[in-house]
Every structure is written in structure tokens, then in C-alpha cells.
C-alpha positions in Angstrom: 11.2 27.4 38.1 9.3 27.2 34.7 5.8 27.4 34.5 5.3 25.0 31.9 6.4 21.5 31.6 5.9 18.7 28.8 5.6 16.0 31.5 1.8 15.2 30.9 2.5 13.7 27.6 3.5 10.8 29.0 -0.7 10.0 29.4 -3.9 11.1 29.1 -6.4 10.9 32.2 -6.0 6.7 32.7 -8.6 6.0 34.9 -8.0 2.1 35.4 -4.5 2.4 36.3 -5.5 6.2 38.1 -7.9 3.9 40.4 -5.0 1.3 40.6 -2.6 4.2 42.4 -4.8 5.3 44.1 -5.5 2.8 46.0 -1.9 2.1 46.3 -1.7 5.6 47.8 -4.1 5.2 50.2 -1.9 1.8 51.5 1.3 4.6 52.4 3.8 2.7 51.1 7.2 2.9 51.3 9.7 2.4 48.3 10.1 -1.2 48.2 6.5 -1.8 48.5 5.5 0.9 45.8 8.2 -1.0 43.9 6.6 -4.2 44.4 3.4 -3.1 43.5 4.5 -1.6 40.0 6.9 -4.0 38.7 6.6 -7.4 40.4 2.6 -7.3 40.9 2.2 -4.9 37.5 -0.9 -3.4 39.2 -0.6 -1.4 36.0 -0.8 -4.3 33.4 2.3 -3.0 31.7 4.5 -4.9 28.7 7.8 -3.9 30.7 8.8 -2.5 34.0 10.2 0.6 32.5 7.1 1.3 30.7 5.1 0.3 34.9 7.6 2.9 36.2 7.4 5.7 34.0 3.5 5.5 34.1 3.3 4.9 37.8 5.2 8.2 38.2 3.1 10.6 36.4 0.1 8.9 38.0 1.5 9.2 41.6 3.0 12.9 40.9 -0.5 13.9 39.2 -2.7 11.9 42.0 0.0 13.7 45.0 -1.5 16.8 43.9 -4.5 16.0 45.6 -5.4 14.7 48.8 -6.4 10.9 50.7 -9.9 11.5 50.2 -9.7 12.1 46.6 -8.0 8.8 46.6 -10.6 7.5 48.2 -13.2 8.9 46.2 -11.0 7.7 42.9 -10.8 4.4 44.1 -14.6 3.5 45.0 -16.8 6.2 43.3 -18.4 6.3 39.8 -17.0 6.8 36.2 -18.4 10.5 36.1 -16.8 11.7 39.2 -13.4 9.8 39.0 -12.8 11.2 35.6 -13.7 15.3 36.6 -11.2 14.5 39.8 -8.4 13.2 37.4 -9.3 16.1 35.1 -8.9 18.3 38.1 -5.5 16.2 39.1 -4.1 16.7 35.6 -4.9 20.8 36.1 -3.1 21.0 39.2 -0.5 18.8 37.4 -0.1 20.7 34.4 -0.5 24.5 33.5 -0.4 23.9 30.0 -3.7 21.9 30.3 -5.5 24.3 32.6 -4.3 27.7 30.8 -5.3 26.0 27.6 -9.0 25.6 29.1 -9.0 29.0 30.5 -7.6 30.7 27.7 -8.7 28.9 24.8 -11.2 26.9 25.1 -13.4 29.1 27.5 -12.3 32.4 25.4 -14.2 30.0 22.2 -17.2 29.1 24.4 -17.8 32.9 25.2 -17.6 33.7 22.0 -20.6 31.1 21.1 -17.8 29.3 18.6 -18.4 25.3 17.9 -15.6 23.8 18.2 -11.4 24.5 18.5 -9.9 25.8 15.5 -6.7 24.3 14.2 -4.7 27.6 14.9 -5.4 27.4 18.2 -2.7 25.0 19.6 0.4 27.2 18.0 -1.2 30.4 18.7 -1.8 29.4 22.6 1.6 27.8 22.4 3.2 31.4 21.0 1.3 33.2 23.9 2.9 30.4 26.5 6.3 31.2 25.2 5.9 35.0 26.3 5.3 33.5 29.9 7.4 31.1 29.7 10.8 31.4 27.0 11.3 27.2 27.4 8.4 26.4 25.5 10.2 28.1 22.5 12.6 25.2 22.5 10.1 22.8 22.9 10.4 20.3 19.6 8.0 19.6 17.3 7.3 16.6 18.3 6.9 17.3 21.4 4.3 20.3 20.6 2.5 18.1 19.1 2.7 14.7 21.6 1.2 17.8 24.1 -1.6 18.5 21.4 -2.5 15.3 21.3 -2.7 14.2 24.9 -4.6 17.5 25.8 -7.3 16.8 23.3 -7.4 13.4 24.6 -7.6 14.7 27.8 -10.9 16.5 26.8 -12.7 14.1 25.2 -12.5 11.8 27.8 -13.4 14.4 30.0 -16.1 15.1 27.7 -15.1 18.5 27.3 -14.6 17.8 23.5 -17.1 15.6 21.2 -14.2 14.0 19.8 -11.1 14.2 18.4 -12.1 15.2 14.4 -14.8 17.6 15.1 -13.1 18.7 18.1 -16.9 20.2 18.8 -17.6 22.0 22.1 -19.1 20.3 24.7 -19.2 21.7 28.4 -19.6 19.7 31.4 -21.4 20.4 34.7 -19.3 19.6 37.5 -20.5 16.3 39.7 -21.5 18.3 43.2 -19.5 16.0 45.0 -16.1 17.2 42.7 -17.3 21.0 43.3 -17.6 20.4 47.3 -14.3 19.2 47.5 -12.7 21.5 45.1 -14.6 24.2 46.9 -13.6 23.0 50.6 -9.8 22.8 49.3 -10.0 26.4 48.0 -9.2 24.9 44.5 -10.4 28.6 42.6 -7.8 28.3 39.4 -8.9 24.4 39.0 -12.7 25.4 39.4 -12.5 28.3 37.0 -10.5 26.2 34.3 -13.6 22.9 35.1 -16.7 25.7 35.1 -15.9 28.7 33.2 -16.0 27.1 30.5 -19.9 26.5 31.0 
């Protein structure tokens, strides 16, 4: 199996329509109801079904990597901790995003560096090839759809300023996101969320 995979281009962290599946999780439903729920009741608020589909399944394969009471906490806490639990969802989700943070953006923080140089992305992507040889074939494109949904990613995480300055800015995790990271033996998604401190 490959370590990396391109699949978190398809959206950034999406807490509305997170909150949406999740609650949709925590009702266990079966096909035709999850169906239902995506493209006759477009709990999503898409333009098309396929567009309600292809969301819903990143959502419900990023939000399966954690548990009912994440769902829970998703779908009735506050902004800050919804968004460091989909940060930690799109770790365990994605490699690419959480080797990025351990590797590049917690190797500039330690060395008391700004911001993300614009190197960084091909350079990190050249040391993920070593690991994994499919990222080589990877398009261009597609490099840089990844790019742009990581740094997305991190500003709404507030892990970046923004976008342009691409300016440092580490977070402190909620306490309620490190107790249940902690109690779920999470160590590779804590040390991607708080190294970087």
C-alpha cells in the first residue's frame, strides 16, 4: 500500500458540512439513508449530487478515522475545538498533511524561521518521493491542487497567518482535543498538532 495519497485535495477542513456528517454518523445509517441524506436532503448544500457525493466521501472517510465521541464533540462543541479535531481527522487521513507539519513546518519553527519558504513544497515533495516512488508520477497539477489545500488547511487551522505571508503561527491545543487524542494513544497526530509549538 502507498503511503501517500492525493485524496485530500478534494477539500480543505469544511467545518459546516464536517458538522453536517457528523451528525449523520452519529444516526448509523445504512446506504440508502446516507444516500438520502446526501443527495435527496443535500445536507451538504451542494449544486449537484456528484459534487454531494464526492464531498460526502472524503468527509465520512476523514471523520471514520476517528471515533462517536469526536462526532459528538464535532457536532455540538465550539469553533476552536471542531476545527483542531478536523485538523487531527485530516492527519490521520492524510500523511502528506501530517509529514508536511512534522517535517517542514516544525523543522522551520525550531529553527526560529517566519514563515514557509516557497521551496519548501517541491523539496518536501522530493523527500516524499524517496518514501514513496508514486508521488514521482504525481502531475503538476495535482502537486500543486495538494499545495493549495494543505496551506488552506493551515490557515484555517490557524497554523498559518494566511495564505501570502504564509507567516508562522502555532497553536495550543484545546485541552479537551489533547485528552482525547491522549486517551486514544494518538502520539504521531499529537506530535504533528504540538511540536510545532
Amino acid at each position: 500500500m502507498t503511503r501517500y495519497n492525493a485524496e485530500i485535495s478534494a477539500g480543505s477542513l469544511l467545518p459546516l458540512e464536517s458538522r453536517r456528517i457528523a451528525t449523520l454518523l452519529l444516526s448509523n445509517p445504512d446506504p440508502v439513508a446516507w444516500q438520502h441524506a446526501i443527495e435527496v436532503e443535500n445536507i451538504l448544500q451542494k449544486k449537484t449530487p456528484a459534487t454531494a457525493r464526492r464531498q460526502a466521501r472524503l468527509l465520512q472517510r476523514r471523520l471514520t478515522t476517528l471515533d462517536a465521541q469526536a462526532w459528538r464533540m464535532l457536532a455540538e462543541r465550539e469553533s476552536e475545538v471542531v476545527i483542531q479535531l478536523l485538523l487531527a481527522a485530516a492527519v490521520k487521513h492524510s500523511q502528506l498533511l501530517g509529514d508536511f507539519m512534522l517535517r517542514v513546518y516544525a523543522d522551520r519553527q525550531r529553527r526560529l524561521e517566519p514563515a514557509l519558504a516557497p521551496l519548501d513544497w517541491q523539496d518536501f515533495l522530493a523527500e516524499c518521493a524517496h518514501h514513496d516512488p508514486d508521488v514521482a508520477d504525481w502531475s503538476d497539477s495535482t502537486k500543486a491542487k495538494l499545495r493549495e489545500v494543505i496551506v488552506r488547511i493551515l490557515v484555517e487551522s490557524k497554523y498559518l497567518e494566511n495564505s501570502r505571508s504564509m507567516k508562522l503561527t502555532p497553536q495550543s491545543l484545546h485541552p479537551e482535543v489533547r485528552r482525547y487524542l491522549s486517551d486514544h494513544d494518538e502520539t504521531y497526530v499529537l506530535d504533528c498538532l504540538e511540536r510545532v509549538k
